[in-house]
C-alpha positions in Angstrom: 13.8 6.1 41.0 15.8 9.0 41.0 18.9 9.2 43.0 21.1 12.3 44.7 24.8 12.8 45.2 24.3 11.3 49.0 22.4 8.2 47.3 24.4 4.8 48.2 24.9 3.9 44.7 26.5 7.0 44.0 28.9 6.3 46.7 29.3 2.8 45.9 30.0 3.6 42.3 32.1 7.4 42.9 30.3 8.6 39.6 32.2 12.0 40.0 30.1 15.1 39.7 27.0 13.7 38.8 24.1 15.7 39.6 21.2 13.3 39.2 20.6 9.9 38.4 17.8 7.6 37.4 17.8 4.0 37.5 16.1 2.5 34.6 13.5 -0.2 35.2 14.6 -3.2 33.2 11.8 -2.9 30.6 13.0 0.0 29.7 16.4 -1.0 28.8 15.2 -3.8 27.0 13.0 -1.7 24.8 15.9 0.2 23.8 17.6 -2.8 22.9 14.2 -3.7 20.7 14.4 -0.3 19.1 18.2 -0.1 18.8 17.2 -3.1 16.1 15.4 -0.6 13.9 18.7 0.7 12.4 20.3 -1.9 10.6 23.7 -0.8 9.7 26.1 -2.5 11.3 27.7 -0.9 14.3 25.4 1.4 14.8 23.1 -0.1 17.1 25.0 -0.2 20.2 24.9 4.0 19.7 21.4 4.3 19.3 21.0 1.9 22.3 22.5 4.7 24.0 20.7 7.1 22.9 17.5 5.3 23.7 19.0 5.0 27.3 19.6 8.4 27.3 16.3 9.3 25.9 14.2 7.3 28.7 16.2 8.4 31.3 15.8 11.9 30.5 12.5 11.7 30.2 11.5 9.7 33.5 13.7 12.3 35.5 12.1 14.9 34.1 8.4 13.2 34.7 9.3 13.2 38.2 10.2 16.6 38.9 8.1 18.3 36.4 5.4 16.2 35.5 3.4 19.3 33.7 6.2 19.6 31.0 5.7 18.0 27.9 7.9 15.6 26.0 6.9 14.9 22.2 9.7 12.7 20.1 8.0 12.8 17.0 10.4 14.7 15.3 13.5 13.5 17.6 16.7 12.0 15.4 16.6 9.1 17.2 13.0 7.9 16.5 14.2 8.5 12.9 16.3 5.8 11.3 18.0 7.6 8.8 19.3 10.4 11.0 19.8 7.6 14.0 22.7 6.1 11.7 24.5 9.1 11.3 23.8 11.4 14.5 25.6 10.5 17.8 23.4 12.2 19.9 19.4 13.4 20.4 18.8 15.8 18.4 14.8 17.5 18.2 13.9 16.7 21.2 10.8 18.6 21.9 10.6 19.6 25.7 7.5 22.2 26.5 8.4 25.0 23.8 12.0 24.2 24.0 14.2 22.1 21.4 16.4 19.8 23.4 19.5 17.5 22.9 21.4 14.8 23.9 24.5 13.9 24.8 25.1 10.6 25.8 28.5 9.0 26.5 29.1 5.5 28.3 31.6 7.3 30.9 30.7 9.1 34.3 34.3 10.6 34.9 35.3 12.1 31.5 36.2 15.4 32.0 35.3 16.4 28.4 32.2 15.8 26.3 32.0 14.6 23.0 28.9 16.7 20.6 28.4 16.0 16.9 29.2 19.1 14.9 26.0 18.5 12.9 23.8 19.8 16.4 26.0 22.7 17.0 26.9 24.3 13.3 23.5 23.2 12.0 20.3 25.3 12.4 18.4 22.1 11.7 19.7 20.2 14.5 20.9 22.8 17.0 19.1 23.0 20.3 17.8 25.2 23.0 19.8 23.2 25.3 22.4 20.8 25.2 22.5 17.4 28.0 24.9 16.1 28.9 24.1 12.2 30.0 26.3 9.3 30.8 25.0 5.9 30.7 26.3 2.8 32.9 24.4 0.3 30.4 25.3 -2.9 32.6 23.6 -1.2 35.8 21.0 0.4 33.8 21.8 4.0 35.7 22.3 6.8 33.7 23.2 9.9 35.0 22.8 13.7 34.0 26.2 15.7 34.2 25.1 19.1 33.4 23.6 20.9 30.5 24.6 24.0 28.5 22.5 26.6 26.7 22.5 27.3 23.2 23.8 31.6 23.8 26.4 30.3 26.4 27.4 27.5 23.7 28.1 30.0 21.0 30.2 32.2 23.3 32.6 29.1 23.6 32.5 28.3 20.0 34.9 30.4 19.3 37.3 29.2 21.2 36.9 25.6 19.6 38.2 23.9 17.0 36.1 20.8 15.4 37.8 17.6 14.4 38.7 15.5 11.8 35.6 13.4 12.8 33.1 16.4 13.0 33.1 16.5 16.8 33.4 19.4 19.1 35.0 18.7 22.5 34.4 20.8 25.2 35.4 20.5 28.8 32.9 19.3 31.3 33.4 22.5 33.1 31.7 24.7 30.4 28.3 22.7 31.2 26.3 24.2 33.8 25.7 21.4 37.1 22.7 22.6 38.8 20.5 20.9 36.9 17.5 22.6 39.2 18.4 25.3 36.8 17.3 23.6 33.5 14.5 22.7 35.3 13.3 26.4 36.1 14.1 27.3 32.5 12.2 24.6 30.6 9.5 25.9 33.2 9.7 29.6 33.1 12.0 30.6 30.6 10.3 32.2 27.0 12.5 30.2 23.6 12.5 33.8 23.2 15.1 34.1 25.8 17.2 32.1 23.3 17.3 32.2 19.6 18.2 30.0 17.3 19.6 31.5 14.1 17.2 30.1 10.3 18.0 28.0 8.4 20.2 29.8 5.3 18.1 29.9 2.0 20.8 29.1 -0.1 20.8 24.7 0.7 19.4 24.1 -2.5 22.0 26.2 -4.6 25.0 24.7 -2.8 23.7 21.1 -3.3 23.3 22.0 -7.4 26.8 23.2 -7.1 28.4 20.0 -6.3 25.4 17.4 -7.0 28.4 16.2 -9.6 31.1 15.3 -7.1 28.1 13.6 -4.6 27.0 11.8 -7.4 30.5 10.2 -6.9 31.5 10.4 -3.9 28.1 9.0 -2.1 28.6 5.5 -3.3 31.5 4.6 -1.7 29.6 5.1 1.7 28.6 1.9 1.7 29.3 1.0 5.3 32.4 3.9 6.6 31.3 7.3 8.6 30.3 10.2 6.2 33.7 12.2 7.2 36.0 10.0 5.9 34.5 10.5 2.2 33.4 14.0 2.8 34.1 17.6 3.6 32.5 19.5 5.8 30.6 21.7 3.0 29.7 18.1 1.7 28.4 16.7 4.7 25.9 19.8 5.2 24.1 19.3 1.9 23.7 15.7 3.2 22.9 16.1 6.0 20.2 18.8 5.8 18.7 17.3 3.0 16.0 14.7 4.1 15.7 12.8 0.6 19.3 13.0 0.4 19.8 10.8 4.0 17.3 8.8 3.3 18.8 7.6 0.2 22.1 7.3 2.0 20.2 5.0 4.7 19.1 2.7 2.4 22.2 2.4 0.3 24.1 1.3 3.5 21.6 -1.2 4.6 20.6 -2.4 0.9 23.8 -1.8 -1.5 21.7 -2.5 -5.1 22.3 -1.3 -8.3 18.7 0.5 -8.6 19.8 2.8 -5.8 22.8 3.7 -7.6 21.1 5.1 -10.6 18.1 6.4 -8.6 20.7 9.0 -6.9 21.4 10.5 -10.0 18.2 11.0 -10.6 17.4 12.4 -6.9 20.0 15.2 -7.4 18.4 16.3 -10.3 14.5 16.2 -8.6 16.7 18.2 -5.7 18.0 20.5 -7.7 17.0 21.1 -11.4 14.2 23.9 -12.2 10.6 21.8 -12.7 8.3 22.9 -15.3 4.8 23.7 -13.3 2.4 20.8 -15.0 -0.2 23.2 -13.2 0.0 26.0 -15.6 -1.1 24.1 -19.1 -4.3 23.6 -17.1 -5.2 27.1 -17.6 -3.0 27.3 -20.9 0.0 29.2 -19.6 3.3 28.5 -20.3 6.2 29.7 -17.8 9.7 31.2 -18.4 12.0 27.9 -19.4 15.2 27.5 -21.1 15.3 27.5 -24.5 16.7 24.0 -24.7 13.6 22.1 -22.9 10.7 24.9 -24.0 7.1 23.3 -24.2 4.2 24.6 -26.5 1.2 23.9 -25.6 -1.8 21.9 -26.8 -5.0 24.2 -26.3 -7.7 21.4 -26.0 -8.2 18.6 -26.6 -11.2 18.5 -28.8 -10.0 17.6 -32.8 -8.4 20.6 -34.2 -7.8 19.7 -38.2 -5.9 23.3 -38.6 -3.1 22.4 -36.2 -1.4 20.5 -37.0 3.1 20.0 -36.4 5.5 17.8 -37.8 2.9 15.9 -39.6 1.2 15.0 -36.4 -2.6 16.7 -35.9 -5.0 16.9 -33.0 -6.8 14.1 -34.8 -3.6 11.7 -34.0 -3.6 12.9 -30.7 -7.3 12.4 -29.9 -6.8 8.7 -31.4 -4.1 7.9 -28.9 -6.0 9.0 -25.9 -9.6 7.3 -27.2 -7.3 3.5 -26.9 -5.8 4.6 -23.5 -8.8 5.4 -22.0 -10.6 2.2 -23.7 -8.3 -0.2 -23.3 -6.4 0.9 -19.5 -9.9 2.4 -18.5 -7.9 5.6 -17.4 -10.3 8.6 -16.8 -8.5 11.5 -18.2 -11.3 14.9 -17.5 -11.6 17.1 -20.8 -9.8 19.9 -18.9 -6.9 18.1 -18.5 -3.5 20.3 -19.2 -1.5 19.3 -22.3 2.2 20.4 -23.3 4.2 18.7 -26.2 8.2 19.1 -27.4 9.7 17.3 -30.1 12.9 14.8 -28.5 16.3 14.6 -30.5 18.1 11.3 -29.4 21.0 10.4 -31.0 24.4 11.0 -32.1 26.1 14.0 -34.0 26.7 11.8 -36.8 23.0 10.8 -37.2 22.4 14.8 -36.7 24.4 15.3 -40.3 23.2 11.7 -42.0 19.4 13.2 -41.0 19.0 9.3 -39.4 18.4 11.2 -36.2 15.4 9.6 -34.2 13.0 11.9 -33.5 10.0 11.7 -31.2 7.2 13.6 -29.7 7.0 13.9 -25.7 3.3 14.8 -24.4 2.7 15.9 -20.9 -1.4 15.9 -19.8 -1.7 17.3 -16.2 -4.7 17.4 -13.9 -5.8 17.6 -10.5 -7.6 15.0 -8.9 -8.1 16.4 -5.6 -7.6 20.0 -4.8 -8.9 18.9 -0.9 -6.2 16.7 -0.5 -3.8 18.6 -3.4 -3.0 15.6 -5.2 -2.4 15.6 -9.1 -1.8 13.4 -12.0 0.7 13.3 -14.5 0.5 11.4 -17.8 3.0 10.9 -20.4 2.7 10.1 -23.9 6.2 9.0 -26.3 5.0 8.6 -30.3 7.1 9.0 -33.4 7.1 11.4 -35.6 5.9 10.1 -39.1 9.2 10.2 -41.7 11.5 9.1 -38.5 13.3 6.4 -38.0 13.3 4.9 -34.8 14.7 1.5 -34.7 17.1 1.7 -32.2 16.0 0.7 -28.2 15.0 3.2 -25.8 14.6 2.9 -22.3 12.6 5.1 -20.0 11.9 5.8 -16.3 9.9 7.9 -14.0 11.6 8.8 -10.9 10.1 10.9 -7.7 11.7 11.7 -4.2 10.8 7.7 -3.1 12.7 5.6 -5.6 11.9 4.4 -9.5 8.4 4.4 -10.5 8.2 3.4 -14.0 11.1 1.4 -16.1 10.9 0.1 -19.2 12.5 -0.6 -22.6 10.6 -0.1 -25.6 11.3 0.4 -29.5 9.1 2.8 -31.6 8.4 1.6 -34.7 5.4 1.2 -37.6 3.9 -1.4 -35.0 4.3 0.3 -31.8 3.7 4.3 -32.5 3.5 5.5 -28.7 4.7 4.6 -25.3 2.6 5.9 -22.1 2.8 5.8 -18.3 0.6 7.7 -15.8 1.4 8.9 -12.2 -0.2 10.3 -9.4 1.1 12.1 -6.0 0.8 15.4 -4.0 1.2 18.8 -4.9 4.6 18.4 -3.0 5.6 15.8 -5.1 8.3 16.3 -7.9 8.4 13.5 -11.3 11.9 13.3 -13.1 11.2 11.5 -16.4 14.7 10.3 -18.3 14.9 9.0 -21.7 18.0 7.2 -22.9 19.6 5.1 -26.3 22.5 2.9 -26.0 24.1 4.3 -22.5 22.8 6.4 -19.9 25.2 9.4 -21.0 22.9 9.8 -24.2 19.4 11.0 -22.6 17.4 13.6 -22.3 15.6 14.3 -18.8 12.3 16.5 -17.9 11.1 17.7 -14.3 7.6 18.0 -13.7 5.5 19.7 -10.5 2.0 20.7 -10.0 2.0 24.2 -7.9 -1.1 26.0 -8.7 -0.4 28.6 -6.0 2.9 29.8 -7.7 0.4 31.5 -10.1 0.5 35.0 -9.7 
């Protein structure tokens, strides 16, 4: 039910300066509580038991005065998990055509309010309008305070400093209290009225410039807030990198060592330069470094004049014949190839010629250009004259975890290695090969974008 300033639990309770509140129904609160459970990092669920308070009693106050305006959550932090254990408030709130926040606090009387600096320096998380709730959890009343737009917010900002812990704390008074307002806005008002700045083109580029001190600095946020480890400029590229949180989610809640060497490998799918799979399709090769170049394989019919390294088209044809016979893989004719020879070894075996040296093939194809997925298969042989007697390991990594690991040695008995994968056109495949440690390896990014071609 919703309650006004003359309402007898107001005065029983002299919540100061509340505008509205809403008594929850118990159901409600214990749904929060059920939710709440979904974030499993410990201490964090009391917070997002908040937020869920704060979240149904926004939304059955609003339902009662303006029934017409829509609420979707879908993309709403706290539905999220990942962004629930690091975001103090309810961010993405989609209200009508209006992005809306948060705030919730378990005081009625504070004369200042508490926002995450994330939803106010952000693009990605900054709001239309900012909400100011406070909760009473044990009397399941939670009560809006005021709310403050997102122009009238960056007139203050100035005049504010943010913490050590990322918070902004502005004074209650800067929040406007006639909450009939918000409702006349979130009614009438164009988004128009108030814009929100883009989101800068240059995440990406920061992240590559200091993927080497995350790489670090990431794992010991195993179970502490992300400013005690971090800078500011840090916690961004977290923070507005999806993969990047998600990673951090499941570090806290999981701690194993596979997630440990999968974020090296996520940094690099974030931020090295992918070779486009899609191009050897139509025989193209695009600009790439000199170190990690690719030629590639015109057809795949037998082709007794080409031949590289002592290795024809004939050896080539052999290998794919046994994959497809003996893994039943359907690999179409038209299939993209791409080969480069792989040096893996020491300096010293460079100048004793011992060097192991190996041939990678990549074979790329769509299977679905209704659905854009692709496929991706790679082929490891030796190189007749090399020796290869030492262990090798390889994986295939994407933006989900490890795909593919395994430890092989190529030798006179075992000529090749080969995996295959399949995702979307929006997925990225970071293969690594190592000897001995994983500071000796070589690594190759692969995508499938046929509408970069120009």
């Amino acid at each position: 039910m919703t309650n006004y300033l003359t309402d007898l639990t107001f005065d029983l309770l002299e919540f100061e300066g509340l505008t509205e509140t809403i008594e929850l129904e118990q159901k409600q609160s214990e749904e929060a509580l059920q939710l709440s459970q979904k974030v499993k990092t410990k201490g964090r669920q009391w917070q997002v038991y908040l937020q869920y308070l704060a979240l149904f009693g926004f939304e059955e106050w609003l339902h009662k005065r303006a029934v017409e305006i829509p609420v979707n959550r879908k993309k709403c932090s706290v539905v999220q998990p990942q962004y629930a254990n690091f975001m103090d408030a309810v961010c993405n709130l989609q209200v009508g055509d209006f992005k809306v926040c948060l705030i919730p606090s378990i005081c009625f009387t504070d004369e200042e309010i508490t926002i995450p600096r994330a939803v106010v320096d952000l693009p990605e998380f900054k709001a239309h309008f900012y909400v100011a709730i406070g909760i009473d959890s044990e009397l399941e009343l939670v009560g809006i305070r005021g709310f403050l737009r997102h122009d009238k917010l960056t007139e203050f900002q100035s005049q504010l400093q943010p913490e050590e812990d990322w918070n902004y704390y502005l004074p209650l008074t800067c929040f406007n209290r006639e909450i009939d307002q918000l409702l006349l806005y979130l009614q009438c008002l164009s988004p128009e009225a108030i814009p929100l700045p883009e989101i800068p083109t240059n995440r990406q580029a920061n992240l590559a410039r200091m993927q080497t001190k995350l790489k670090t600095l990431l794992l010991q946020l195993t179970n502490i807030p992300l400013w005690k480890v971090l800078t500011w400029e840090q916690g961004i590229s977290v923070l507005t990198t999806p993969d990047l949180i998600n990673w951090l989610y499941k570090y806290q809640i999981e701690n194993k060592t596979s997630l440990k060497k999968y974020l090296a490998d996520l940094l690099q799918i974030l931020t090295k330069k992918a070779v486009n799979a899609s191009r050897w399709v139509s025989n193209e090769m695009e600009e790439m470094l000199p170190e990690i170049s690719w030629e590639i394989w015109p057809t795949m019919s037998p082709s007794p004049m080409r031949k590289s390294n002592s290795f024809s088209s004939e050896d080539l044809q052999e290998i794919i014949r046994e994959i497809r016979r003996d893994c039943d893989l359907k690999i179409p004719e038209i299939a993209g190839i791409a080969y480069q020879n792989i040096f893996l070894g020491t300096e010293q075996e460079n100048i004793n010629n011992t060097l192991p040296k190996m041939r990678l093939y990549a074979m790329s194809w769509s299977l679905s250009e209704i659905n854009r997925e692709w496929a991706l298969l790679l082929i490891l042989t030796t190189i007749p004259g090399s020796i290869t007697s030492s262990n090798f390991k390889w994986r295939i990594t994407d933006q989900t975890g490890i795909l593919v690991e395994e430890e092989f040695i190529l030798d006179k008995y075992e000529t090749y290695l080969f995996t295959q994968v399949e995702g979307t056109y929006d997925e990225k495949f970071l293969l690594t090969i190592n000897r001995n440690n994983e500071e000796d390896k070589i690594s190759r990014l692969f995508e499938f974008c046929p509408e970069k071609f120009n």
